[in-house]
NUSE-233118 format. One line per field, with one value per residue: residue number from 0; residue in three letters; chain; x, y, z of N, C-alpha, C in turn. Coordinates in Angstrom, 1 decimal. Example, Ala and Ser with C-alpha at 12.3 -4.5 7.8 and 13.67 -1.06 7.14 Angstrom:
BEGIN
seq	(0;1)
type	(ala;ser)
mol	(A;A)
nx	(13.2;12.8)
ny	(-5.7;-2.2)
nz	(7.8;7.1)
cax	(12.3;13.7)
cay	(-4.5;-1.1)
caz	(7.8;7.1)
cx	(13.2;12.9)
cy	(-3.3;0.0)
cz	(7.8;7.9)
This chain:
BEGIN
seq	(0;1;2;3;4;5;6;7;8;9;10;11;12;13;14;15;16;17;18;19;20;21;22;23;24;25;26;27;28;29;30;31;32;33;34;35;36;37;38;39;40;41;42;43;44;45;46;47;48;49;50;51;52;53;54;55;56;57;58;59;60;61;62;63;64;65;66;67;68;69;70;71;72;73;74;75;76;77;78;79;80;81;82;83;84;85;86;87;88;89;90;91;92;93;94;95;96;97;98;99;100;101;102;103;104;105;106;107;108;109;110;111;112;113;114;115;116;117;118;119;120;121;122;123;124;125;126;127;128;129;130;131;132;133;134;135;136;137;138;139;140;141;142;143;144;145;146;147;148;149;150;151;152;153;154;155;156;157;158;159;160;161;162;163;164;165;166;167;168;169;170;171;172;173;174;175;176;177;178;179;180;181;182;183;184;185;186;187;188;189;190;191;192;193;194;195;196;197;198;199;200;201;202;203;204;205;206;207;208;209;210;211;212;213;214;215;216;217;218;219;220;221;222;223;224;225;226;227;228;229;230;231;232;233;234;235;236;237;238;239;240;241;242;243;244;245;246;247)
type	(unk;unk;unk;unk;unk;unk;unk;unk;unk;unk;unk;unk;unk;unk;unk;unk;unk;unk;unk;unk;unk;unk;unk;unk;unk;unk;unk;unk;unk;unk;unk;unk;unk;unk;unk;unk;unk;unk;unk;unk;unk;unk;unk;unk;unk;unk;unk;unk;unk;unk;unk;unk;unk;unk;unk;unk;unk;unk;unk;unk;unk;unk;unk;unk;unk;unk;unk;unk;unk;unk;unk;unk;unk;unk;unk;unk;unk;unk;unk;unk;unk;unk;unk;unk;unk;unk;unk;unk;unk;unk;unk;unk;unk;unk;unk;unk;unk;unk;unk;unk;unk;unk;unk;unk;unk;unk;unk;unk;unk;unk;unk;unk;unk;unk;unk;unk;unk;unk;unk;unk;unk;unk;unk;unk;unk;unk;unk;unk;unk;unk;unk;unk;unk;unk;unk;unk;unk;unk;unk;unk;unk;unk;unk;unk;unk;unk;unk;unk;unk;unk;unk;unk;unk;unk;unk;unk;unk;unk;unk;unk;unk;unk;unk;unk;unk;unk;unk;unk;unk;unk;unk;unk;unk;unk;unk;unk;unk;unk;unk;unk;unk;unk;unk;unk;unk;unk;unk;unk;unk;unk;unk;unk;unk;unk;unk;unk;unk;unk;unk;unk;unk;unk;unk;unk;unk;unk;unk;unk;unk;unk;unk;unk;unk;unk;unk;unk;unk;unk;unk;unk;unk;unk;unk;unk;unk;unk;unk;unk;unk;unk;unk;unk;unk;unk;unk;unk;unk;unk;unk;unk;unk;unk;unk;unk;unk;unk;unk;unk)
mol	(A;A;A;A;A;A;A;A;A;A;A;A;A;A;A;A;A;A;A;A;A;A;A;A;A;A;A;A;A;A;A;A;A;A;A;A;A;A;A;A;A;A;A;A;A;A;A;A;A;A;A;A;A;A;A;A;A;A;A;A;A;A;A;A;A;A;A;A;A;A;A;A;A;A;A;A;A;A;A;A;A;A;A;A;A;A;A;A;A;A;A;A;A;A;A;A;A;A;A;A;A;A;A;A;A;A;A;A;A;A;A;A;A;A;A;A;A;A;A;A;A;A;A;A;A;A;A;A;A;A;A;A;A;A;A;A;A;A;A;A;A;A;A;A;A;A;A;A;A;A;A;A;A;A;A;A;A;A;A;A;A;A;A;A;A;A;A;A;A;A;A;A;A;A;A;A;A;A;A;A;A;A;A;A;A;A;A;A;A;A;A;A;A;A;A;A;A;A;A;A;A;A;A;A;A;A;A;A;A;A;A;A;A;A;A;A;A;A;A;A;A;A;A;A;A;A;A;A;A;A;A;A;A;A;A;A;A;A;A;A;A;A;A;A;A;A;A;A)
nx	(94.6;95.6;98.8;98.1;97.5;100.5;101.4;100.8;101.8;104.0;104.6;103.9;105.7;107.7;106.9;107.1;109.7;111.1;109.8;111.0;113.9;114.2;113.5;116.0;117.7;116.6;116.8;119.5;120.2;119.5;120.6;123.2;123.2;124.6;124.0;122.3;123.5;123.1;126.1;126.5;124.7;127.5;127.4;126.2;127.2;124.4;123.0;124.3;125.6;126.8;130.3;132.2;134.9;137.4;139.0;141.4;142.5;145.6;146.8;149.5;152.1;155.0;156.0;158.9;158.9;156.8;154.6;152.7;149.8;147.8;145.3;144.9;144.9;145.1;145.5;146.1;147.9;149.4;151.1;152.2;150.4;147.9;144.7;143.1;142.3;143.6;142.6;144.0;145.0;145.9;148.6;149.7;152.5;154.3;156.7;157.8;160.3;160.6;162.3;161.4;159.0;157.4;158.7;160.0;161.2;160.0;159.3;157.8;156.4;155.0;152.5;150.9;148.8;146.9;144.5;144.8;143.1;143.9;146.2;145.2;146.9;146.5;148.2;150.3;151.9;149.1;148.0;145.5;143.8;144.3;143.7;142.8;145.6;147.6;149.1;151.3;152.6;155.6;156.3;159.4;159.9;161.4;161.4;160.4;158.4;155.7;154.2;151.2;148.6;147.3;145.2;143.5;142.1;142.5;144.8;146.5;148.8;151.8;153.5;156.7;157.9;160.2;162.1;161.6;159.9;158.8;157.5;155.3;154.6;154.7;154.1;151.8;151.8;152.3;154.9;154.6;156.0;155.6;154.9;153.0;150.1;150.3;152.0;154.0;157.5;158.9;160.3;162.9;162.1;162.2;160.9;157.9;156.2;153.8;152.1;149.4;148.6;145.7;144.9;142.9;142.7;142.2;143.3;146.1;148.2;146.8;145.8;143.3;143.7;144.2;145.0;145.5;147.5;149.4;150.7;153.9;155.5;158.4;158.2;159.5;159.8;160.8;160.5;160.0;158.5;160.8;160.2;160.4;158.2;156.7;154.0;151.0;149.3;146.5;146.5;145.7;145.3;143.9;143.5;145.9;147.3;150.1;151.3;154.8;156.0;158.2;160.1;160.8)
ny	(82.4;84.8;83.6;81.9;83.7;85.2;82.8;82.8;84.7;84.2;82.2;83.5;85.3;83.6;81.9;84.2;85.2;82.6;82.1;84.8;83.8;82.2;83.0;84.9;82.6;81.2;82.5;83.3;80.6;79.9;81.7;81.4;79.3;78.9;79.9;78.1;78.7;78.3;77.6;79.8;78.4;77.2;78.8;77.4;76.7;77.3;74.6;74.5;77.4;80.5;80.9;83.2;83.8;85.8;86.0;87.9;88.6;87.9;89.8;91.8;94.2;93.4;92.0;90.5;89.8;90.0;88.9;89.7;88.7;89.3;90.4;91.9;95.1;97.7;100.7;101.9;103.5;102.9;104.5;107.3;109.3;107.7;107.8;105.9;103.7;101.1;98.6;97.0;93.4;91.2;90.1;90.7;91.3;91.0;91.8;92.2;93.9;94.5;96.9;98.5;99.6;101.2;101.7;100.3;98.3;97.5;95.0;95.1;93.3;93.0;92.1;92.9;92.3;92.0;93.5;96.6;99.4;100.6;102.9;104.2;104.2;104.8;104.9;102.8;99.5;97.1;98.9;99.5;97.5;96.2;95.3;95.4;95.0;92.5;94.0;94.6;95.2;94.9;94.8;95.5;96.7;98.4;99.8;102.4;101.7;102.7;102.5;103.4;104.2;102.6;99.5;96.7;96.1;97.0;98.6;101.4;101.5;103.6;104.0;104.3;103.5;102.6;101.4;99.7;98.8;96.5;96.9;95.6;95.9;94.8;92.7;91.6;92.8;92.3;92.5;94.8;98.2;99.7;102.2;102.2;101.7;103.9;102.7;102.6;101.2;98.2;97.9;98.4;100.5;102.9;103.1;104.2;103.8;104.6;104.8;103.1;100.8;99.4;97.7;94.5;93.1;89.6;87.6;86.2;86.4;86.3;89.0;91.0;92.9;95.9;97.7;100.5;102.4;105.4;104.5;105.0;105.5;105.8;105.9;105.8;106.3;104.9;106.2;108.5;111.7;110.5;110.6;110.7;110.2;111.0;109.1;109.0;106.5;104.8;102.2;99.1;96.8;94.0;91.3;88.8;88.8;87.8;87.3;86.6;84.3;85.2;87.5;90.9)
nz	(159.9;159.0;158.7;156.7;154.5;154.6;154.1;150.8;149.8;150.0;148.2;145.8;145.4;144.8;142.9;140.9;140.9;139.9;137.7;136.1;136.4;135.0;131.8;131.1;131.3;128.8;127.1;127.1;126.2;123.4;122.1;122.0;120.5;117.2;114.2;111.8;108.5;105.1;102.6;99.8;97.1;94.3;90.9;88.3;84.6;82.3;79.8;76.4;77.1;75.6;75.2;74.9;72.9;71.9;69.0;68.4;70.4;70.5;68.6;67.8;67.2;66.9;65.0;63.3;60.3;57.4;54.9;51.9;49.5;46.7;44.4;41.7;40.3;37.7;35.6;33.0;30.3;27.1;25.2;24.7;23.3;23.3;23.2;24.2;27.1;29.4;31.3;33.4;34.6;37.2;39.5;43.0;45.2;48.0;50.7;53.4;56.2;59.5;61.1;63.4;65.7;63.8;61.7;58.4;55.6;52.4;49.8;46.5;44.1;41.0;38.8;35.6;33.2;30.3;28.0;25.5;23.9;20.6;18.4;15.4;12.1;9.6;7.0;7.4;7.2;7.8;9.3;10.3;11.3;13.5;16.7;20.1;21.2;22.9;26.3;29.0;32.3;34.4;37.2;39.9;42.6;45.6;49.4;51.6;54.2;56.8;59.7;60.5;62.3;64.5;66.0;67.5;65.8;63.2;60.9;59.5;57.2;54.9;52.1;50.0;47.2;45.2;41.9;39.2;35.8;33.3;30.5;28.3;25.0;22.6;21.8;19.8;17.7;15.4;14.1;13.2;13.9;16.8;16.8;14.5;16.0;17.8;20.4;23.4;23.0;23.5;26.9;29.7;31.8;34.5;37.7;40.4;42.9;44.9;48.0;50.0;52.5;53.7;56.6;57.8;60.8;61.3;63.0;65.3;63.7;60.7;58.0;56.2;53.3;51.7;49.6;48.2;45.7;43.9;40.8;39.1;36.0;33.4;30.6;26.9;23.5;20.7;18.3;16.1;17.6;19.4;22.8;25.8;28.5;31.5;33.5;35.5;36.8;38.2;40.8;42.3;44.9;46.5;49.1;51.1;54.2;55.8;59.0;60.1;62.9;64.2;66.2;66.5)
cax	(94.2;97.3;99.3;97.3;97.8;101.5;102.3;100.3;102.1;105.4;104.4;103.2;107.1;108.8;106.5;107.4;111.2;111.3;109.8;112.1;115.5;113.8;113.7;117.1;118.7;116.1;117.3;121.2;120.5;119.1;121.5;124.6;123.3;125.2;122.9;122.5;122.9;123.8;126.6;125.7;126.1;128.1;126.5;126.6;126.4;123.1;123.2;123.7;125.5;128.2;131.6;133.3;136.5;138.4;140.0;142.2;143.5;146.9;147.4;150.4;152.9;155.7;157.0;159.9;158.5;155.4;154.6;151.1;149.8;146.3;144.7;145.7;144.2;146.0;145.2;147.3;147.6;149.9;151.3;152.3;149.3;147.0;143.5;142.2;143.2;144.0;142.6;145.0;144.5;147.2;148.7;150.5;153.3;154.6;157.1;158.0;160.9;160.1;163.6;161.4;157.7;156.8;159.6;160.6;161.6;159.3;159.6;157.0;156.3;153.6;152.2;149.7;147.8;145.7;144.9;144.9;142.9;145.1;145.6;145.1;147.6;145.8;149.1;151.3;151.0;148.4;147.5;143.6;143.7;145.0;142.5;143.2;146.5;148.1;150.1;151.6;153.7;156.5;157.1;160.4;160.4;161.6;161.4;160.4;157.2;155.6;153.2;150.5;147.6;147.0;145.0;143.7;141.4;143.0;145.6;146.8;150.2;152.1;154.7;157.3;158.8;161.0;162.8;162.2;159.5;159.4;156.8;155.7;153.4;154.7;154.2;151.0;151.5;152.9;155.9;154.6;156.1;155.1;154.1;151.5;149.0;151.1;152.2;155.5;158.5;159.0;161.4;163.0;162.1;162.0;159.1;157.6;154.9;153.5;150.8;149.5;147.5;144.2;144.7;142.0;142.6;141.8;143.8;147.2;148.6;146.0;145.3;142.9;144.3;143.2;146.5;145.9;148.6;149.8;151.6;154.6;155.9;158.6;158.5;159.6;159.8;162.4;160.6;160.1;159.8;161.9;159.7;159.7;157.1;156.0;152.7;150.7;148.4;145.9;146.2;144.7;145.2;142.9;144.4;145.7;148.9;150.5;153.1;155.3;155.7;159.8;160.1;162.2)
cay	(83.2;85.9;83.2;81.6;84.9;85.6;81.6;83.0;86.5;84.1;81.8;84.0;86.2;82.2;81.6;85.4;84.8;81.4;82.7;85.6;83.6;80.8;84.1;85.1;81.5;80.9;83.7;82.5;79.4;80.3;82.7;80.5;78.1;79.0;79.9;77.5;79.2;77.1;78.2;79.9;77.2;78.0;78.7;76.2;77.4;76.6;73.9;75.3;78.7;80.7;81.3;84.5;83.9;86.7;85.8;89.2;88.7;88.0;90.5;92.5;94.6;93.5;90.6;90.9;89.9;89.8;88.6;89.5;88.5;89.7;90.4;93.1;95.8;99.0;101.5;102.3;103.8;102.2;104.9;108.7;109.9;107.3;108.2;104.8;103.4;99.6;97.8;95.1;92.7;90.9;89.6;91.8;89.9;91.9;91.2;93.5;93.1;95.5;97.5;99.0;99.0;102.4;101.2;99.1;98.1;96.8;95.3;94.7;92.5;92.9;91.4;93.3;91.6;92.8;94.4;98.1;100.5;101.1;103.9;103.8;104.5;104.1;104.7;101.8;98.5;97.1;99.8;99.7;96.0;95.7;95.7;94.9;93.9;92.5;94.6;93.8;95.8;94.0;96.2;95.2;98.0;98.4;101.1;102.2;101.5;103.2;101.8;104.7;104.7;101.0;98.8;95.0;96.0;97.1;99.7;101.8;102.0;104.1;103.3;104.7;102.4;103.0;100.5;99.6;98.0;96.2;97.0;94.4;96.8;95.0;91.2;91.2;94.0;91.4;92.8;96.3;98.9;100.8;103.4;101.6;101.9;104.9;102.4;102.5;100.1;97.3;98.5;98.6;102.1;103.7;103.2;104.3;103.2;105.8;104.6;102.1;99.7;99.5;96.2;94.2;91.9;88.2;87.1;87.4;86.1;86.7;90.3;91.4;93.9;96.4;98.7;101.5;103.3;106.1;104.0;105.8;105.0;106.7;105.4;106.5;105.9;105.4;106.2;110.4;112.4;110.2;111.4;110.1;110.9;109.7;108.3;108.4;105.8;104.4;100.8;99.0;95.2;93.3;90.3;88.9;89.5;86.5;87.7;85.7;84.8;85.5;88.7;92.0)
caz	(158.7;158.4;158.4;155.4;153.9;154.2;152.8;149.5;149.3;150.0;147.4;144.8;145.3;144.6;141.5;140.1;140.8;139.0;135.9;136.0;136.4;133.3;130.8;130.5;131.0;128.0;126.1;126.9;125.4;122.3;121.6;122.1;119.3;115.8;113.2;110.5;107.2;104.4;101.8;98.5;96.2;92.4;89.3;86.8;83.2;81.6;78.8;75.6;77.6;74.7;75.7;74.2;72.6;71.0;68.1;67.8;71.7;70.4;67.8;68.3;66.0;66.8;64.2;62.4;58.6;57.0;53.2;51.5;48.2;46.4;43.1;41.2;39.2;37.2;34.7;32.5;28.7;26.2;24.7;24.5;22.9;23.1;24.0;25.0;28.4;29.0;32.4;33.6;36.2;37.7;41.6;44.0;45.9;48.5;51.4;54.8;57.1;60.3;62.0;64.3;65.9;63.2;60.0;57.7;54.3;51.7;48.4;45.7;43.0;40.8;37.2;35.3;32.3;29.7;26.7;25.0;22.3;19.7;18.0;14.1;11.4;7.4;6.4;8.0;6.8;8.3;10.7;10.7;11.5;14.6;17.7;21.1;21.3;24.7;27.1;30.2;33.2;35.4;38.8;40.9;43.4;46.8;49.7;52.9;55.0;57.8;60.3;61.3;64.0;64.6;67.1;67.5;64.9;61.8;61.2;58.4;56.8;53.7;51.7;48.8;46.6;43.7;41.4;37.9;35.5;32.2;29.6;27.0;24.3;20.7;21.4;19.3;16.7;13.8;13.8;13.1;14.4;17.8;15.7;14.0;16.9;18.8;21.6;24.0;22.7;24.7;27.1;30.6;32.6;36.1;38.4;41.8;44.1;46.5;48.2;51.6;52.6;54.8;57.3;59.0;61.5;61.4;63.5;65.5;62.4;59.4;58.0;55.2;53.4;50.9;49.0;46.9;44.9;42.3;39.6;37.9;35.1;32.8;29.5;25.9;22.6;20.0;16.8;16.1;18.1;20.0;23.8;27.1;29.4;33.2;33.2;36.9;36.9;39.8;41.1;44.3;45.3;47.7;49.3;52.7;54.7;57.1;60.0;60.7;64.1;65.1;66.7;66.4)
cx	(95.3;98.0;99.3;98.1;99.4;102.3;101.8;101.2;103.8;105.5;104.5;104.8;107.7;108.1;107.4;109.3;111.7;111.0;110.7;113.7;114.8;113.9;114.8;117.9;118.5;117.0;118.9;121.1;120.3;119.9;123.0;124.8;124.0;123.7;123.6;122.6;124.1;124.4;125.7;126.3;126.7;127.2;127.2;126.2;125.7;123.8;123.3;125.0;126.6;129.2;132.0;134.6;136.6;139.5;141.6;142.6;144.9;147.1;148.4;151.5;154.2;156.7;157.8;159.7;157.2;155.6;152.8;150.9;148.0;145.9;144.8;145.0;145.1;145.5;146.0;147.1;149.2;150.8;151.3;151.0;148.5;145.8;143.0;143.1;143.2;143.4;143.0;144.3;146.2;147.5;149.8;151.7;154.4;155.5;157.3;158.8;161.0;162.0;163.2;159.7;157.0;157.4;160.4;160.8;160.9;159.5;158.5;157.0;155.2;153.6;151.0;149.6;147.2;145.9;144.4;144.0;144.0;144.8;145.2;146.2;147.2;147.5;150.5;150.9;150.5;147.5;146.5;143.6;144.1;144.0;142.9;144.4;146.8;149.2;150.4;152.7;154.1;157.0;158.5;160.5;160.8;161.8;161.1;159.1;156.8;154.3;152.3;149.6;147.1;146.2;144.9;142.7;142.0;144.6;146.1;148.6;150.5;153.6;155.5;158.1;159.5;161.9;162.5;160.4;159.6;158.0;156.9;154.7;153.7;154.4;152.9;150.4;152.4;154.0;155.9;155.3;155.1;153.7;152.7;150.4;149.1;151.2;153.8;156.1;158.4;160.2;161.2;163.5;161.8;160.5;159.2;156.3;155.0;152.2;150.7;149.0;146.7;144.2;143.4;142.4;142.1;141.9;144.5;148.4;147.9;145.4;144.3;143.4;144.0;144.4;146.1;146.9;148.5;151.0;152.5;155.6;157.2;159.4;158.9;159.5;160.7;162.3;160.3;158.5;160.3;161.8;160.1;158.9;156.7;155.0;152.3;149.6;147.7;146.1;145.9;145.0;144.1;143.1;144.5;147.5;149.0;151.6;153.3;155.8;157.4;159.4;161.3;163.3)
cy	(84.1;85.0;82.2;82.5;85.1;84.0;81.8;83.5;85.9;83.3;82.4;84.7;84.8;82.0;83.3;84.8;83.9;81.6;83.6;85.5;83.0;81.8;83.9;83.7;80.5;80.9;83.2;81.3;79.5;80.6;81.8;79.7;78.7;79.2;79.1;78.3;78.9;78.6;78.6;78.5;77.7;77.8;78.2;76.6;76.2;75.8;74.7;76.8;78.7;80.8;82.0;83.9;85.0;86.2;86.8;89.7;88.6;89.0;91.6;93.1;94.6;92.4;91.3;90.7;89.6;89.4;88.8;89.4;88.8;89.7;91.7;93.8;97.3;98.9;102.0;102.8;103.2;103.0;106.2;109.3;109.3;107.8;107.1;104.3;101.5;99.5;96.8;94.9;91.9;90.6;90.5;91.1;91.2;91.5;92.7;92.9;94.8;95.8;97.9;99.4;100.2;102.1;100.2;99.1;97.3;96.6;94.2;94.4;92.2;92.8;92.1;93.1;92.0;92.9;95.8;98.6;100.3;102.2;103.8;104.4;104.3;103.9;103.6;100.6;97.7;97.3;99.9;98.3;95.8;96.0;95.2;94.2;93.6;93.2;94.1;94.7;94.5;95.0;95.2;95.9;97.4;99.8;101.0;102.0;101.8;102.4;103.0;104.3;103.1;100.3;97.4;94.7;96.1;98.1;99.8;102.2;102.9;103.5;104.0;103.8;102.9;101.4;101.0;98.8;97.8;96.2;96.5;95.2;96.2;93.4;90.9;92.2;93.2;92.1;93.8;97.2;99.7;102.0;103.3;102.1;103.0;104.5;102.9;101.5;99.5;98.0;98.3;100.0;102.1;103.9;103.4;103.5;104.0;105.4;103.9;101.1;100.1;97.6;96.0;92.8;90.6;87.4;87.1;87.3;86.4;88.2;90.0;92.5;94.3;97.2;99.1;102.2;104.0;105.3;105.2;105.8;105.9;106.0;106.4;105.3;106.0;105.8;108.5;110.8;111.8;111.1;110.4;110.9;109.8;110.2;108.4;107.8;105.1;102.4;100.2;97.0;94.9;91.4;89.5;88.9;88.3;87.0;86.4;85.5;85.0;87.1;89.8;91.8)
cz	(158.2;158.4;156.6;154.4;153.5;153.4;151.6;149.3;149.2;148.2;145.9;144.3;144.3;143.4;140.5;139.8;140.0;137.5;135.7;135.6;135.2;132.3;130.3;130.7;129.7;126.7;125.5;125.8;124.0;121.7;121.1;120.9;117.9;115.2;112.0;109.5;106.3;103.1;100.3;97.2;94.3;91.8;88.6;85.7;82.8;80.2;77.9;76.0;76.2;75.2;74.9;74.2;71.4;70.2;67.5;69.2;71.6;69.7;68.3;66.8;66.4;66.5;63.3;60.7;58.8;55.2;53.0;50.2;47.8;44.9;42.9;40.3;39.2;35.8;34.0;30.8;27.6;25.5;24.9;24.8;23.0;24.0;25.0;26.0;28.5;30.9;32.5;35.1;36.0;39.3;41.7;44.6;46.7;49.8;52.3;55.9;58.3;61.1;63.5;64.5;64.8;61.3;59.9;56.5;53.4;50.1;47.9;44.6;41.9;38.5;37.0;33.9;31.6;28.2;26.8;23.9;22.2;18.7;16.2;13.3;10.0;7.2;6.3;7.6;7.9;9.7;11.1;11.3;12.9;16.0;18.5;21.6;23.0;24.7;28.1;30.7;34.3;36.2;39.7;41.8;44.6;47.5;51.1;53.5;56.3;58.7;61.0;62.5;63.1;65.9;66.4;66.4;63.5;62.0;59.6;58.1;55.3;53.7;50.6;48.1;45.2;43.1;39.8;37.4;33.8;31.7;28.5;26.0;22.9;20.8;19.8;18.0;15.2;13.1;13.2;14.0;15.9;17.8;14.9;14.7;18.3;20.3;21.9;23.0;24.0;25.5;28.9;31.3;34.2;36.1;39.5;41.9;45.3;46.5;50.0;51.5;53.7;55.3;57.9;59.3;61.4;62.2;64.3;63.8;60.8;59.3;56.7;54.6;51.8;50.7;47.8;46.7;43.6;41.9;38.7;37.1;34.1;31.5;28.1;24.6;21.5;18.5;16.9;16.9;18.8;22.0;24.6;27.8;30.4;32.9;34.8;36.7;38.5;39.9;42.5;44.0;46.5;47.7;50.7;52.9;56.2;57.9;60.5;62.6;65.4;65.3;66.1;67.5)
C-alpha cells in the first residue's frame, strides 16, 4: 500500500515536469516563426483623377528682348484753344531689350486715328461747314524701362520715353486754313511718354499687359499769334507681350 502510494506521488511529479518542459519549448517555437505581414500595396490614381500642371512654372525675368503690341486709345485736343476733345484709337507697338534683371531700353511706336470738334470761324471761307474732320498722331519715342516688384504672377514696370511725333490736323479741312477750325498745322514736334505697364502672366513666354501713360505733346502754330504749347494727354493700351527666349 505505501508503496502504491509513493508510485502515484512519483507519477503525478513526471506528469507535472512534462507539461512544464512542453510550455516553454511551445512558446520557443512559436516565437521563432516570422510574422507574416503583407506589404502595403501603392495607390493607384482613381479613373478620371486631375493632375495639376502649372502653367507659370517656368516664368522667369531674365530674357534679353521682349516685343508687345495692343490696341490703342488717346485723348487728345486738336488745337490751342479748342474746347472739344478728339478720342483716337489706334495699336501700340512696343519693343524691350533688357541690360540687366531691373533695366532696360524701350522704344515705342504708336498710331492714333480719329476725328476732332472743330472750332467755328463765320468769317473764313467755309468755316461753319466743316464738322468732324480727321486727325491723327505718329509717336517714335525711345527710353528707359524699369522692372519694379515682380513675381510668377504679374509684375509692374515704368517707363520714360522721349522722341518725336507727327501730327496730321489739315488733311480734311479743303484746303482751309488751320485757322478755320483753330486746329494745330500739320507738323513734326517733340514728344514724351511717361508712364508703365501692369503684366499678367500666361505663361513663361505670354504676358497680358495693360500700359497707361501721360502723352506729351509740344505743338504750335504758324498763323497769329504764332503759340506753341505742350499738351498732356492720357493714353492706356491693352494688349499682349511675347519674351523671347535667348538670355542676358
Amino acid at each position: 500500500m505505501r508503496h502504491t502510494k509513493i508510485i502515484s506521488i512519483v507519477a503525478s511529479l513526471l506528469a507535472v515536469l512534462a507539461v512544464w518542459s512542453a510550455v516553454p519549448a511551445q512558446a520557443q517555437s512559436s516565437s521563432s516563426q516570422p510574422s507574416q505581414v503583407e506589404p502595403p500595396k501603392p495607390l493607384q490614381p482613381a479613373n478620371g483623377a486631375y493632375v495639376v500642371v502649372d502653367p507659370l512654372a517656368g516664368v522667369s525675368y531674365d530674357n534679353r528682348y521682349d516685343i508687345s503690341v495692343g490696341m490703342a486709345y488717346d485723348h487728345m485736343k486738336a488745337g490751342p484753344t479748342l474746347l472739344q476733345g478728339s478720342n483716337l484709337g489706334g495699336l501700340d507697338l512696343t519693343g524691350t531689350m533688357w541690360f540687366s534683371k531691373h533695366w532696360g531700353v524701350q522704344t515705342s511706336e504708336r498710331a492714333y486715328l480719329g476725328s476732332s470738334g472743330a472750332g467755328i470761324n463765320a468769317a473764313a471761307p467755309g468755316g461753319g461747314n466743316i464738322r468732324g474732320p480727321f486727325v491723327a498722331q505718329y509717336f517714335f519715342t525711345a527710353g528707359a524701362v524699369w522692372l519694379g516688384p515682380h513675381n510668377k504672377h504679374g509684375a509692374i514696370l515704368a517707363h520714360a520715353l522721349g522722341g518725336g511725333v507727327y501730327g496730321q490736323f489739315e488733311k480734311e479741312l479743303r484746303g482751309n486754313s488751320p485757322s478755320v477750325v483753330a486746329f494745330y498745322n500739320d507738323q513734326l514736334a517733340p514728344a514724351a511718354i511717361i508712364g508703365g505697364s501692369f503684366d499678367l502672366n500666361r505663361s513663361s513666354r505670354w504676358v497680358f499687359r495693360v500700359t497707361p501713360d501721360a502723352v506729351v505733346t509740344h505743338y504750335g502754330i504758324n498763323y497769329y499769334p504764332k503759340t506753341t504749347q505742350f499738351d498732356v494727354n492720357f493714353a492706356i493700351s491693352v494688349g499682349v507681350e511675347y519674351k523671347f527666349s535667348k538670355k542676358r
